[in-house]
C-alpha positions as CSV (number, residue, x, y, z in Angstrom):
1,X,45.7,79.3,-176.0
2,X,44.1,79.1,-172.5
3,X,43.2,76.5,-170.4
4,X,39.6,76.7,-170.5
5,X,36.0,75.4,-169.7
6,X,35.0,72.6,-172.7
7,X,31.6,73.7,-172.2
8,X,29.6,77.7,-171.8
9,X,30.0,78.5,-168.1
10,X,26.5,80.0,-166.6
11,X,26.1,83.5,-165.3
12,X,26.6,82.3,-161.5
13,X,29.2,79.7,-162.4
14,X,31.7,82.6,-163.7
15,X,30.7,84.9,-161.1
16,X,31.6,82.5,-158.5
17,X,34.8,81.6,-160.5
18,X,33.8,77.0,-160.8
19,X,35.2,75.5,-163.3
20,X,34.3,71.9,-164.4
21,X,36.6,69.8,-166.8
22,X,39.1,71.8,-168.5
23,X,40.3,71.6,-172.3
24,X,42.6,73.4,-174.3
25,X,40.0,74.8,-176.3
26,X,39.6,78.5,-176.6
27,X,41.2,81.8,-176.1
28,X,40.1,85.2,-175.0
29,X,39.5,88.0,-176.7
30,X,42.5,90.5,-177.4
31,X,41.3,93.8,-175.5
32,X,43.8,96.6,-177.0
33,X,42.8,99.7,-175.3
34,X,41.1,98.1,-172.4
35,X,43.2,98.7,-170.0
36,X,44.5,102.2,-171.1
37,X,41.1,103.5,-170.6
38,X,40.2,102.2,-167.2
39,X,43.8,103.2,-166.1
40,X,42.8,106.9,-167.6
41,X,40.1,106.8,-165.0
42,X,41.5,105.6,-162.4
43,X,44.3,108.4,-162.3
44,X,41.3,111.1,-163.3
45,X,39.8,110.3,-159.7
46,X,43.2,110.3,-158.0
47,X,43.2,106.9,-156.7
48,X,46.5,106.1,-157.3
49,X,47.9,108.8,-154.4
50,X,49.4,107.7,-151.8
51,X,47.4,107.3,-148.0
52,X,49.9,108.5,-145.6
53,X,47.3,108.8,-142.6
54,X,45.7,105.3,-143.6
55,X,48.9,103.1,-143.0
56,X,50.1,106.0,-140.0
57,X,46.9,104.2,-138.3
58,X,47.6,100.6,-139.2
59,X,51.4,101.1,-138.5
60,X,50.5,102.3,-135.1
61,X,47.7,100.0,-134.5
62,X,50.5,97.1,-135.2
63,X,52.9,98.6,-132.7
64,X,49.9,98.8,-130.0
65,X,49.1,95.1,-131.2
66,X,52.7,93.9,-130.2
67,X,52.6,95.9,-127.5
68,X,49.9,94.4,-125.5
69,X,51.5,91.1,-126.6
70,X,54.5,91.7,-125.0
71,X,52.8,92.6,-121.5
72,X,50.5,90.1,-121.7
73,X,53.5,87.6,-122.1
74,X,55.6,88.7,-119.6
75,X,52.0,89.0,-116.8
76,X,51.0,85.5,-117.4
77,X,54.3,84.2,-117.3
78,X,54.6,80.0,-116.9
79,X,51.0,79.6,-118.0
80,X,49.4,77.4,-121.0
81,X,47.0,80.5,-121.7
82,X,50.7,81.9,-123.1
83,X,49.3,79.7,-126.5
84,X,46.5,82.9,-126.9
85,X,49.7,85.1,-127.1
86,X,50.7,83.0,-129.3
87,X,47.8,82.9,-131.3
88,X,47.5,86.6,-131.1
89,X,51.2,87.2,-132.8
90,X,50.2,84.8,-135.5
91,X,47.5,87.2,-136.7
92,X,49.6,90.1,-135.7
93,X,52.7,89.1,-137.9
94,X,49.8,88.3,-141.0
95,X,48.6,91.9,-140.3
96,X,52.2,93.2,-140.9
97,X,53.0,90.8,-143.5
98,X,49.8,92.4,-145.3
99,X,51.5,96.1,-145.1
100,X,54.8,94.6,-146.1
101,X,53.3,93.5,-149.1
102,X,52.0,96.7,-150.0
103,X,55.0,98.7,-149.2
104,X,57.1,96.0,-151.7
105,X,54.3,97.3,-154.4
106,X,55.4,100.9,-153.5
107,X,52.0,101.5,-152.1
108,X,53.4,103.2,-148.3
109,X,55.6,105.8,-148.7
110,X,56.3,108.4,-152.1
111,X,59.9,106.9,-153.2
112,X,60.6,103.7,-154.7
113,X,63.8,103.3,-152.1
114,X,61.5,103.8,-149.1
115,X,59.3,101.7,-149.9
116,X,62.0,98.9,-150.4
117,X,63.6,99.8,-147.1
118,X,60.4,99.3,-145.0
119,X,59.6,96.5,-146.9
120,X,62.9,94.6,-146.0
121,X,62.5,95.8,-143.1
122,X,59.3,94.1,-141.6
123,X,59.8,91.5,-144.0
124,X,62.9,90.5,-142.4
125,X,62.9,92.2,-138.8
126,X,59.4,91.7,-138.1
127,X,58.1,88.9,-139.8
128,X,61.0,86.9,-140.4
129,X,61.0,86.1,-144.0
130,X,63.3,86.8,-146.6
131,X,62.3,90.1,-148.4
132,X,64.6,89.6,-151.6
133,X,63.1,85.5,-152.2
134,X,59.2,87.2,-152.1
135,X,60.0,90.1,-154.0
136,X,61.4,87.7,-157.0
137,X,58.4,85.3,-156.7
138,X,56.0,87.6,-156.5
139,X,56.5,90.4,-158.9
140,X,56.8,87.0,-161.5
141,X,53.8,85.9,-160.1
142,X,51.7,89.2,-160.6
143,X,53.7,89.3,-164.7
144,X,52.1,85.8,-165.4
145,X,49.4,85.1,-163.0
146,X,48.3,81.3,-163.3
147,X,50.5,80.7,-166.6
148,X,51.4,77.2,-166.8
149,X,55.9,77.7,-166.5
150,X,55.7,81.2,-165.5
151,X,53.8,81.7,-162.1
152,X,55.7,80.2,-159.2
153,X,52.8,80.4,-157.0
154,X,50.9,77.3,-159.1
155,X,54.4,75.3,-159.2
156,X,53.9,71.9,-157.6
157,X,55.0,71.9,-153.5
158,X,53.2,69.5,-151.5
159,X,50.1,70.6,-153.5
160,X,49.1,70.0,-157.3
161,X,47.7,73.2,-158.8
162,X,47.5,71.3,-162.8
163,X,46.5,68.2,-163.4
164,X,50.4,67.4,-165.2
165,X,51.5,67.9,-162.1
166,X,49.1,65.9,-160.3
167,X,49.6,63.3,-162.9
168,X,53.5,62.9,-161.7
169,X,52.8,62.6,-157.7
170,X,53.5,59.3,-156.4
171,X,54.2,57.6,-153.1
172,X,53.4,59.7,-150.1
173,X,53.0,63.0,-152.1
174,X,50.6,60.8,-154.6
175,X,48.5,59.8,-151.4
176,X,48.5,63.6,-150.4
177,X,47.7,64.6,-153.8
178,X,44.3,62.9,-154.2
179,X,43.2,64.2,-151.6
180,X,44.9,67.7,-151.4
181,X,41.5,69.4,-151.5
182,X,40.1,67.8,-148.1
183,X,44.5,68.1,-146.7
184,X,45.1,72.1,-148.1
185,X,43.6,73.9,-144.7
186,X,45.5,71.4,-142.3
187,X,48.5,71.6,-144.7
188,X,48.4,75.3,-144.2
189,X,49.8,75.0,-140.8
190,X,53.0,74.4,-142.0
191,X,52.8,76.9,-144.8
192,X,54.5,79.6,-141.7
193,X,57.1,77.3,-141.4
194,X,57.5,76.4,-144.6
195,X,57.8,80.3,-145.9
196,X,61.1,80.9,-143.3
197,X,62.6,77.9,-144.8
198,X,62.4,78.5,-148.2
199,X,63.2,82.3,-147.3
200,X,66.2,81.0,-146.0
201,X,67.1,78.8,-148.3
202,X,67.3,81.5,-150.8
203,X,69.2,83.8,-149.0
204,X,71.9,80.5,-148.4
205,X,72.4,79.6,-151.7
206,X,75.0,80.2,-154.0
207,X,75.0,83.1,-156.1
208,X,74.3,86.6,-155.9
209,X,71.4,87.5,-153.7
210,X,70.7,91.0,-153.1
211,X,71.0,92.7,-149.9
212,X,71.9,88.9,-148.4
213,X,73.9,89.9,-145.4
214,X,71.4,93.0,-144.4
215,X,68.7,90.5,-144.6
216,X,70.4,87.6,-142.5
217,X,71.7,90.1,-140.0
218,X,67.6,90.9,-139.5
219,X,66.6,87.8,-139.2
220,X,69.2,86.8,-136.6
221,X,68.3,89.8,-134.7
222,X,64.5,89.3,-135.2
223,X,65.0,85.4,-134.0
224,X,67.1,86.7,-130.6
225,X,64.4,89.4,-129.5
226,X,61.6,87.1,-130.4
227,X,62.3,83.6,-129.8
228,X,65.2,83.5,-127.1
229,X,62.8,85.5,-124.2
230,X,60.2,82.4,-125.2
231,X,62.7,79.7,-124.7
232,X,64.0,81.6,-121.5
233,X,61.0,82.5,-119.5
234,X,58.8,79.4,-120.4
235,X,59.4,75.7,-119.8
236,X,60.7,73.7,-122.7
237,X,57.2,71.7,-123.7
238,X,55.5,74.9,-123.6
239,X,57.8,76.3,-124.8
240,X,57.4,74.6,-128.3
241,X,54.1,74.9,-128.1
242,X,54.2,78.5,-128.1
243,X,56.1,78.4,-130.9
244,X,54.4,75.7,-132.9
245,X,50.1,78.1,-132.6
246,X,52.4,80.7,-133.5
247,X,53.7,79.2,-136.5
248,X,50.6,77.4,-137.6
249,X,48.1,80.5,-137.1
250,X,50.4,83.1,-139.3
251,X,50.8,80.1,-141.9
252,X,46.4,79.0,-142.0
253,X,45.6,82.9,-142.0
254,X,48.2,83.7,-144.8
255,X,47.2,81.2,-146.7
256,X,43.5,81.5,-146.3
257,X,43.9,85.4,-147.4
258,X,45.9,84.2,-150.5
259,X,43.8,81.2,-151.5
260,X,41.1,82.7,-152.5
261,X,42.6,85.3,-155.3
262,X,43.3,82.8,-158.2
263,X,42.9,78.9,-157.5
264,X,40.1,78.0,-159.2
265,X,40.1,80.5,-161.9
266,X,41.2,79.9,-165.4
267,X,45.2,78.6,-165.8
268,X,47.0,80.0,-168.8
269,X,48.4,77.7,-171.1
270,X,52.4,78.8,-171.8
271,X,51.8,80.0,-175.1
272,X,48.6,82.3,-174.9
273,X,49.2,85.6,-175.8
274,X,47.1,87.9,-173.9
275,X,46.8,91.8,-173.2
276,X,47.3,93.0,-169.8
277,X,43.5,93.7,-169.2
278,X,42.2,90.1,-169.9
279,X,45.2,88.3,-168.5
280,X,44.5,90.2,-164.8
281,X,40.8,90.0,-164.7
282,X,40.2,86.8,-166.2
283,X,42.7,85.0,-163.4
284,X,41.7,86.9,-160.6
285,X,39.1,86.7,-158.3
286,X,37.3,89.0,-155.5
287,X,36.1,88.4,-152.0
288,X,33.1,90.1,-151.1
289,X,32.6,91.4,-147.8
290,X,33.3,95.3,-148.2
291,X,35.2,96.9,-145.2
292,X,35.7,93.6,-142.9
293,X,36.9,91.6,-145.8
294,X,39.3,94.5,-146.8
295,X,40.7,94.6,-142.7
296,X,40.5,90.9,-142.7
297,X,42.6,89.9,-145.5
298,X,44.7,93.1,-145.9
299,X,43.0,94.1,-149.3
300,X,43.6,91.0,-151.0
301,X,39.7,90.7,-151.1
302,X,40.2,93.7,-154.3
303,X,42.0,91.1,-156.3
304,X,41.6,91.8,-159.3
305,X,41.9,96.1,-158.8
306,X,45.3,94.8,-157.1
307,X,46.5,93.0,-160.1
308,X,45.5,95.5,-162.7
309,X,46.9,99.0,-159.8
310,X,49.6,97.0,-157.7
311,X,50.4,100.3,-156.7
312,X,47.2,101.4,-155.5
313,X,46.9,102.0,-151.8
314,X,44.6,100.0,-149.6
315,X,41.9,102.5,-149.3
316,X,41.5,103.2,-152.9
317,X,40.8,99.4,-154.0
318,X,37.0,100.0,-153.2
319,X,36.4,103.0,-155.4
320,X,38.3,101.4,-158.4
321,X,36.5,98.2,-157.9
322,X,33.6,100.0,-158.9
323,X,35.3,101.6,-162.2
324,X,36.8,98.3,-163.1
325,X,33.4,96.4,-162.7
326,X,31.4,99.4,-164.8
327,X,34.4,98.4,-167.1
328,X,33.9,94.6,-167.7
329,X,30.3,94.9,-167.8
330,X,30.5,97.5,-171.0
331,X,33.5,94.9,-172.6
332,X,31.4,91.7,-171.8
333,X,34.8,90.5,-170.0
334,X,33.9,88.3,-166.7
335,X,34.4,89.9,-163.2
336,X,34.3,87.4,-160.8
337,X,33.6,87.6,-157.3
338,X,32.1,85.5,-154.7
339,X,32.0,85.2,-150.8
340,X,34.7,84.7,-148.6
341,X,33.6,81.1,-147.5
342,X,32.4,80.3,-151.1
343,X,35.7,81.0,-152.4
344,X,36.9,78.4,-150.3
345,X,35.2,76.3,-151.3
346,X,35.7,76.7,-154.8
347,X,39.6,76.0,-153.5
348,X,39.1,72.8,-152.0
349,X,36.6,71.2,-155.1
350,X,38.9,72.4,-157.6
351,X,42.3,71.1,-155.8
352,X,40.1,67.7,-155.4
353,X,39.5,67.8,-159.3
354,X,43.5,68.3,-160.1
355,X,44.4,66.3,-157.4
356,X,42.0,63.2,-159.2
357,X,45.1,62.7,-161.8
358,X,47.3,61.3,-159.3
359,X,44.7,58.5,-158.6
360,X,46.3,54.8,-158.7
361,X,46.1,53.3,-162.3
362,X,44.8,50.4,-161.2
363,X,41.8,52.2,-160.0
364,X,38.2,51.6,-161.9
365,X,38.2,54.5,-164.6
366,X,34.3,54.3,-164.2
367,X,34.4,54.6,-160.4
368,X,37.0,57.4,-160.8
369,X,34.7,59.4,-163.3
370,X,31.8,59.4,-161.1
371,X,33.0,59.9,-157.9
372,X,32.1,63.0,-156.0
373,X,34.5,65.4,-155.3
């Protein structure tokens, strides 16, 4: 069973991915061979090979990027105009956290080890975050997107993304919660912070972690070279400052480039049973925008064509978004994709709707049911 709309959605409604008041009412159709034969065309057209020039380009485009940070930090030198170079890294560490996501989906380079390896490596030497803890969370992620128990990414943390969990917040969290929709942007600027910790954390904890003390020794060596010049060359307050744009730009610009891919869309219930084809689509959602979109967000804007090809380089996504829509349209199976702004929007209305369950029980029900959103 899936979570689902109570009522028909109109044509624009699933294109742009709303979704009123859910029920457990429905469940989609089983699509057997659905995938099988877009996956057939997809490898007729070659769109799976790998783009060695592509990421050659955005690899050295990154190393200019830094590059120019660098000078640029050590010309302006005790000066609050150091918080652009700090703004600037911030976009600069999303931009390599975009490649180090493709290069964990063995999209970079031909082996599977390679790929692995340069993947820990900017994940952990570059970015700062623990390669191992997103590997684990995301490949279960991409298994069960939005499945109620299964996906980690719509597990309550700070923010409600089911109305159970919603139901539960109390306290400080239950003030945040009914109003996570309007709080989610300025939230995000912890969400940098927030992603070292719990990278950390992982990489602390008991048990066996794979590759721990490669990743820690990365880290340490990423937090000398980056953060003890800061703390050296610039006065304490700014300082801080530097470090707090930083923080806050890399966490609002990851999280606006993730947002937008499945909150909002339909949330499997733990016991649907679903072929591959319908549980990607039907969860995932595309940013229009074409080639600006695809820079911007690091082609997460080809959701869905990422979820059904993880593997697929960057500069394929296009061409098999075309396939995969030709696709739907002949099944009847919703594609949805809206704008970049209008998927936003669709984030914050639908984390106000979920985050309504956590409103005080003492509240009018009647007030409750009719306020806007």
């Amino acid at each position: 069973m899936l979570i689902a709309t109570s009522t028909p959605l109109p044509a624009t409604a699933l294109r742009d991915g709303f979704r009123p008041t859910v029920a457990r009412d429905t469940s989609f159709p089983h699509l057997t061979h659905a995938y099988t034969q877009v996956a057939q065309m997809v490898r007729d057209r070659g769109l799976l090979r790998r783009a060695y020039a592509f990421y050659g380009g955005v690899g050295a485009a990154l190393v200019v990027g830094f590059a120019a940070a660098l000078a640029g930090f050590l010309l302006l030198g005790d000066s609050w105009f150091q918080l652009l170079i700090a703004a600037g890294l911030g976009i600069l560490f999303t931009q390599t956290a975009f490649v180090t996501h493709e290069a964990a989906h063995k999209q970079v380079l031909a082996g599977g080890p390679a790929n692995d390896r340069l993947a820990q490596i900017l994940a952990c030497g570059v970015v700062g975050v623990s390669s191992s803890w997103w590997n684990t969370k995301h490949n279960r992620h991409h298994a069960n997107p939005n499945r109620v128990g299964k996906d980690p990414d719509i597990e309550v943390d700070t923010i409600s993304f089911i109305e159970e969990d919603a139901a539960k917040a109390s306290g400080l969290l239950g003030f945040i919660t009914r109003r996570q929709g309007w709080l989610f942007f300025p939230l995000l600027t912890l969400e940098g912070l927030n992603l070292h910790r719990l990278g950390l954390q992982h990489l602390l904890a008991r048990g066996e972690v794979k590759g721990r003390a490669t990743e820690l020794s990365l880290i340490a060596v990423r937090f000398v070279l980056f953060w003890a010049p800061v703390f050296w060359l610039l006065p304490l307050g700014m300082a801080f400052a530097f470090l707090g744009v930083q923080l806050a730009v890399f966490g609002v610009y990851m999280g606006a480039s993730f947002a937008p891919n499945h909150k909002g869309m339909p949330i499997v219930a733990r016991d649907a049973k679903l072929d591959f084809f319908t549980k990607q689509v039907r969860t995932s959602r595309n940013v229009a925008g074409g080639w600006w979109a695809t820079w911007l967000m690091g082609g997460l804007n080809y959701q869905v064509e990422h979820h059904l090809f993880p593997s697929m380089p960057r500069p394929h996504l296009a061409q098999a978004r075309r396939l995969v829509r030709e696709h739907c349209r002949v099944l009847d199976v919703p594609y949805t994709e809206t704008s970049l702004f209008r998927s936003y929007a669709i984030v914050v209305r639908y984390l106000n709707e979920v985050g309504l369950a956590a409103r005080d029980p003492f509240e009018c029900h009647v007030v409750a049911r009719f306020r806007k959103v």
